[in-house]
Structures are given as structure tokens and as C-alpha cells.
N, CA, C and O of each residue as an XYZ file, in Angstrom:
264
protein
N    -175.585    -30.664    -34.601
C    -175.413    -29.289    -34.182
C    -176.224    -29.076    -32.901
O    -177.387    -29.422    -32.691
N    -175.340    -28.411    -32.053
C    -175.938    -28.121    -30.662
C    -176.940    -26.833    -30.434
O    -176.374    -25.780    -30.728
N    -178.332    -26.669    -29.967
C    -178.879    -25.730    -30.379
C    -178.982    -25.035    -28.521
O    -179.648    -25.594    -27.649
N    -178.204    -23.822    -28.308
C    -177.964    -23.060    -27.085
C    -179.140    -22.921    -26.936
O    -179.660    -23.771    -26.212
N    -179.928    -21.996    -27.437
C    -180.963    -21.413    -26.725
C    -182.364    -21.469    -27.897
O    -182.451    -21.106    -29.069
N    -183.242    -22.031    -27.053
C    -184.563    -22.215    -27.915
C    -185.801    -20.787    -27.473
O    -186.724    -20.772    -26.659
N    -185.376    -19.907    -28.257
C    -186.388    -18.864    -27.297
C    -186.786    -18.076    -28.859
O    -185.788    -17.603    -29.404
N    -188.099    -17.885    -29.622
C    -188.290    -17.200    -30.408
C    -187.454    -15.978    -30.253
O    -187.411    -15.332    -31.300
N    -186.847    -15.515    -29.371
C    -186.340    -14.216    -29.335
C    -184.781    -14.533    -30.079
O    -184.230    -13.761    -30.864
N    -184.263    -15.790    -29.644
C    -183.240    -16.344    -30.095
C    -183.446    -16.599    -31.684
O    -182.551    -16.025    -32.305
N    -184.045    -17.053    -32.243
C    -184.711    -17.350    -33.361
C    -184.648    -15.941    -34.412
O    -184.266    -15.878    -35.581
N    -185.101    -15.021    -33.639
C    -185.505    -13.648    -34.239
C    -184.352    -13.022    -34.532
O    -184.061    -12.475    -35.595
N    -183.575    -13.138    -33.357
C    -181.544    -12.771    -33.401
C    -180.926    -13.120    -34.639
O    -180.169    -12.370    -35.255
N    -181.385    -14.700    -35.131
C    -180.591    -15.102    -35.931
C    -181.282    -14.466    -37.418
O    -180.572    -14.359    -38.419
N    -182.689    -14.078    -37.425
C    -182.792    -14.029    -38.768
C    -182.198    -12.596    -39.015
O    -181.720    -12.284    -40.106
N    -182.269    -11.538    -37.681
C    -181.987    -10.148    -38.035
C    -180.329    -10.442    -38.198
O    -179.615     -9.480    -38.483
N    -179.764    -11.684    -38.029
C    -177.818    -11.550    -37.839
C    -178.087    -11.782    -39.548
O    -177.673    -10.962    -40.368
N    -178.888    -13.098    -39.961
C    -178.596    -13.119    -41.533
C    -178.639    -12.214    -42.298
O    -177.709    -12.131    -43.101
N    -179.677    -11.245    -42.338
C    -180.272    -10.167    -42.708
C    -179.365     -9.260    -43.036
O    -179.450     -8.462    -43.970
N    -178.324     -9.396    -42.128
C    -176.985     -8.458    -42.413
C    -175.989     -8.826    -43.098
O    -175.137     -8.196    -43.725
N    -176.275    -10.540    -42.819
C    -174.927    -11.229    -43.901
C    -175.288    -11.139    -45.375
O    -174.550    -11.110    -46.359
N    -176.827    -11.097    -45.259
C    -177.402    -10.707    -47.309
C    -176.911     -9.407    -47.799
O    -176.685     -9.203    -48.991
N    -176.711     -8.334    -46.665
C    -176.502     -7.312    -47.264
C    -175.563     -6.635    -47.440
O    -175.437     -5.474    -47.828
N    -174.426     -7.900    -46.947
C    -172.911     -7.596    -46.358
C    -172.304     -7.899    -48.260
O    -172.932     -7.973    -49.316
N    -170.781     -8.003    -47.907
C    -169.864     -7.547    -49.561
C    -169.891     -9.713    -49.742
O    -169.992    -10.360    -50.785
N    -169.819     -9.996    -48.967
C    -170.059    -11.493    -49.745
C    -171.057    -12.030    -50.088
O    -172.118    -11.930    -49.471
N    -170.867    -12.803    -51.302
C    -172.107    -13.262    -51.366
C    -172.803    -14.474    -51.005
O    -171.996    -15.388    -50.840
N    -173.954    -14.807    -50.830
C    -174.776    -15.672    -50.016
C    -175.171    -16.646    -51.306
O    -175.806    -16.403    -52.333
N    -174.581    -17.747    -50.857
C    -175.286    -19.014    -51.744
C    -176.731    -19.408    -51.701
O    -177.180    -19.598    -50.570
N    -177.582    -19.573    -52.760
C    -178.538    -20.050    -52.492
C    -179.052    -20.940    -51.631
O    -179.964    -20.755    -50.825
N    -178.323    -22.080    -51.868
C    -178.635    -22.853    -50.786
C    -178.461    -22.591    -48.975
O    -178.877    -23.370    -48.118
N    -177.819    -21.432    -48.753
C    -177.779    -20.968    -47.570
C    -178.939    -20.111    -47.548
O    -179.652    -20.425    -46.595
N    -179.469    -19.040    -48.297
C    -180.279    -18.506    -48.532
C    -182.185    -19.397    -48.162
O    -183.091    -19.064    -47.397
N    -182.070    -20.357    -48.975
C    -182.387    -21.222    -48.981
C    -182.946    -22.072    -47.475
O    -184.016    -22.633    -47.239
N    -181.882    -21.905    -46.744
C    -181.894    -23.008    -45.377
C    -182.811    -21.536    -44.133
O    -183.715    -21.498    -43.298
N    -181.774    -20.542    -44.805
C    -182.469    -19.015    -43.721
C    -183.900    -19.152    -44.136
O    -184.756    -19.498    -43.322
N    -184.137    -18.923    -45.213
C    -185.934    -18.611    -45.478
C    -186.802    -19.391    -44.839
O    -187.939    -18.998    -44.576
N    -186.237    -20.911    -44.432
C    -187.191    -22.186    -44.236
C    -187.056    -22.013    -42.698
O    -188.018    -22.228    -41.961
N    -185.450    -21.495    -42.074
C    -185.470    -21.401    -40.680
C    -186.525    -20.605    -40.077
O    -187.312    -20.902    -39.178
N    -186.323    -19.039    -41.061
C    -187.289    -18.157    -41.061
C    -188.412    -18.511    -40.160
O    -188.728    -18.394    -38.976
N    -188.940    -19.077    -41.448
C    -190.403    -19.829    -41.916
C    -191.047    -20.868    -40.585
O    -192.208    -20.884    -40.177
N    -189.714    -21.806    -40.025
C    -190.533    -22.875    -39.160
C    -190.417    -21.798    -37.785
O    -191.167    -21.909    -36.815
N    -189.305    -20.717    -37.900
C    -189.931    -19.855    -36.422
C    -191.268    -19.500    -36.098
O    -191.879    -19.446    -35.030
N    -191.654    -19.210    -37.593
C    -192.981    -18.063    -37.355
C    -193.604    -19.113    -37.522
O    -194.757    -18.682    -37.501
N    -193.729    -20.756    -37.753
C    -194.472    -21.760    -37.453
C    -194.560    -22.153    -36.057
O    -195.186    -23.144    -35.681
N    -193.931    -21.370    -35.303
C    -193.673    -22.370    -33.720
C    -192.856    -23.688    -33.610
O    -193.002    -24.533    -32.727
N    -192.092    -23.726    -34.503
C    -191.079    -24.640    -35.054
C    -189.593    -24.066    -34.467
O    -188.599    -23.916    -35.178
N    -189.656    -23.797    -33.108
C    -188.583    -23.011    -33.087
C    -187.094    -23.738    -33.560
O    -186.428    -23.631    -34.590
N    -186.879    -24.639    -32.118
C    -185.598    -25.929    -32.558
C    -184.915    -25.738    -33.919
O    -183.833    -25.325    -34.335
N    -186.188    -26.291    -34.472
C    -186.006    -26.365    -35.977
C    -185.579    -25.525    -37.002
O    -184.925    -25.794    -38.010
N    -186.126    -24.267    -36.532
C    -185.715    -22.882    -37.154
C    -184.474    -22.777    -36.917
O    -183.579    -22.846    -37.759
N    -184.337    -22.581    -35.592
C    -182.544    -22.185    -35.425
C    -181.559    -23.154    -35.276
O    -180.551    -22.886    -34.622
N    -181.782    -24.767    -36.041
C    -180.784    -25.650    -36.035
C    -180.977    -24.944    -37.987
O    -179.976    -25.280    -38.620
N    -181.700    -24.366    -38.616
C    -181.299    -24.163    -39.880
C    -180.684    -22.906    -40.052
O    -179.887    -22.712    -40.970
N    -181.070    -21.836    -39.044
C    -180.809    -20.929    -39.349
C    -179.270    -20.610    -38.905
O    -178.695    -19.615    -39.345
N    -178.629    -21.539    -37.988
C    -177.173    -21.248    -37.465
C    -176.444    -22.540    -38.418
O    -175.320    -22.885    -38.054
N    -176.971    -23.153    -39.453
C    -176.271    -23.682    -40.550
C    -175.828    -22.576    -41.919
O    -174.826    -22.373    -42.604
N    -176.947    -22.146    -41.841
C    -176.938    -21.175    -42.748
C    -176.181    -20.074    -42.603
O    -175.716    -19.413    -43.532
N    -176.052    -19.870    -41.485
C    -174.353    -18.847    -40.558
C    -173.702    -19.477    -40.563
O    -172.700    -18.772    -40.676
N    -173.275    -20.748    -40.511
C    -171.820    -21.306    -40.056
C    -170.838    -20.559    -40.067
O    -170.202    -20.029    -39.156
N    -170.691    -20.532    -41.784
C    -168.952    -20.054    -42.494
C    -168.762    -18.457    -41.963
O    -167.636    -17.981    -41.814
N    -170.264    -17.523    -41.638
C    -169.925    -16.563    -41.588
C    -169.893    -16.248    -39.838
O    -170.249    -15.075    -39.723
N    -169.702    -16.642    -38.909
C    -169.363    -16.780    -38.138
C    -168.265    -16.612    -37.384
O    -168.125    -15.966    -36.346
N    -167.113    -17.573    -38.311
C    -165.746    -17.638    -38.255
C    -165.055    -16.087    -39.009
O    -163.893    -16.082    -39.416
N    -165.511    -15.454    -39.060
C    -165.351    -14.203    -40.065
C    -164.403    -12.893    -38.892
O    -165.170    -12.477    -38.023
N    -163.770    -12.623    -38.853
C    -163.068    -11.434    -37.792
C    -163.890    -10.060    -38.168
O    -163.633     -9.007    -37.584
């Protein structure tokens, strides 16, 4: 997976985009759940890369969504 932009601000985008997919009418598999918390987690470690190669796994499916 190709990671566009490495910028905590980018990072921050993705957890506030999940944030909406938890609270949206589908439901969120754990294990996606799962991959967000840890992406979360290595942002606010300075782990950015890392954060948002988990945290835009954890979006994939909802992505493709109209």
C-alpha cells in the first residue's frame, strides 16, 4: 500500500474519517477497529508511516462506498 502523504495532520484526517465510519449505519469489524486503534496509537507515537499505512487499511472497503 502506497502511503500519499506522511504529515501528522494527514494521520489526524484519517482517524477523524474513521470516527465517522464507527458511527455510520454499517458495522465495523473488529479487526478493522482493531488496525484504527493501533494506527491511532503509532500516530500519537511519532510512528506516523505506520499509523496511516494501518489506518487507510482499516478504510479500504469504506472508501469505495458512493
Amino acid at each position: 500500500m502506497q502511503v500519499i502523504s506522511d504529515t501528522p495532520a494527514f494521520c489526524a484526517r484519517l482517524v477523524r474519517h474513521f470516527a465517522r465510519v464507527r458511527l455510520g449505519p454499517v458495522p465495523v469489524s473488529s479487526e478493522r477497529l482493531m488496525l484504527a486503534d493501533e494506527g491511532e496509537r503509532m500516530c500519537a507515537m511519532g510512528l506516523i508511516r505506520a499509523g496511516i499505512a494501518r489506518l487507510r487499511m482499516a478504510l479500504l472497503p469504506y472508501h469505495h462506498r458512493p
